[in-house]
C-alpha positions as CSV (number, residue, x, y, z in Angstrom):
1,X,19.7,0.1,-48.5
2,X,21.8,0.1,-45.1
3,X,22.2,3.6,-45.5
4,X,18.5,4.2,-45.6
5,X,17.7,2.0,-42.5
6,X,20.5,4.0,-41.2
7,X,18.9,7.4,-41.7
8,X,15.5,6.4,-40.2
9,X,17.2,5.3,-36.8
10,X,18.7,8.7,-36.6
11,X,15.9,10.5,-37.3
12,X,14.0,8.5,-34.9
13,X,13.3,10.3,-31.3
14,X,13.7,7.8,-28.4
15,X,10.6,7.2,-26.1
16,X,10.3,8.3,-23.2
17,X,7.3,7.2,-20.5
18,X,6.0,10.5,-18.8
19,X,6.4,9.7,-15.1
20,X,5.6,12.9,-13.9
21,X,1.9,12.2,-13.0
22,X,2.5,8.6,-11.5
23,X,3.5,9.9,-8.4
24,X,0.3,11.7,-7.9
25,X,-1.7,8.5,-8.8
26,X,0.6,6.7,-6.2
27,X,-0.9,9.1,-3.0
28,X,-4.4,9.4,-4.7
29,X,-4.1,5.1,-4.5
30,X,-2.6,5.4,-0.6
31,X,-4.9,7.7,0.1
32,X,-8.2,6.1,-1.4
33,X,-6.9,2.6,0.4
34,X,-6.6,4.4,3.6
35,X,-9.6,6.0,4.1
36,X,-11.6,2.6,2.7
37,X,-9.9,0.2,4.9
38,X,-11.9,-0.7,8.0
39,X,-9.2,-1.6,11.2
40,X,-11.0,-4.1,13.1
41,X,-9.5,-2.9,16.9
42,X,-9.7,-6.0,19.3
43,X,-10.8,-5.3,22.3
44,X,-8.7,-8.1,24.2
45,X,-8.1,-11.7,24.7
46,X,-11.3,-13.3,25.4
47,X,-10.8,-15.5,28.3
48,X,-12.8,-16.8,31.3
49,X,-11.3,-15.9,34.5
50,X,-12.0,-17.4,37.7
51,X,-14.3,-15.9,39.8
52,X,-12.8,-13.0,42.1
53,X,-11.9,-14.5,46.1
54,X,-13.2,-12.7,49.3
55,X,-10.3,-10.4,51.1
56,X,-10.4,-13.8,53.9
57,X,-9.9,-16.2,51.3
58,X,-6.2,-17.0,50.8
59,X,-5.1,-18.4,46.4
């Protein structure tokens, strides 16, 4: 019987995962997420500043 278990291991073709095609999912994915990502852009801090002085008027 251990020569038969044996045999089958031999015979057996180890399994490989095709990567190949997983790198081309990888930029598709980059891509997609790229172009459907909104950026919200600030436009600043929003603060209230004082009102601007008069040339004659000294801070």
């Amino acid at each position: 019987m251990p020569g038969l278990l044996d045999k089958r291991r031999e015979n057996r073709d180890e399994a490989s995962i095709p990567t190949a095609g997983m790198a081309d999912i990888a930029f598709l994915l980059l891509i997609f997420f790229l172009v459907t990502t909104t950026i919200n852009v600030d436009t600043g801090i929003g603060m209230t500043l004082p009102p601007k002085l008069k040339p004659d008027q000294k801070p």
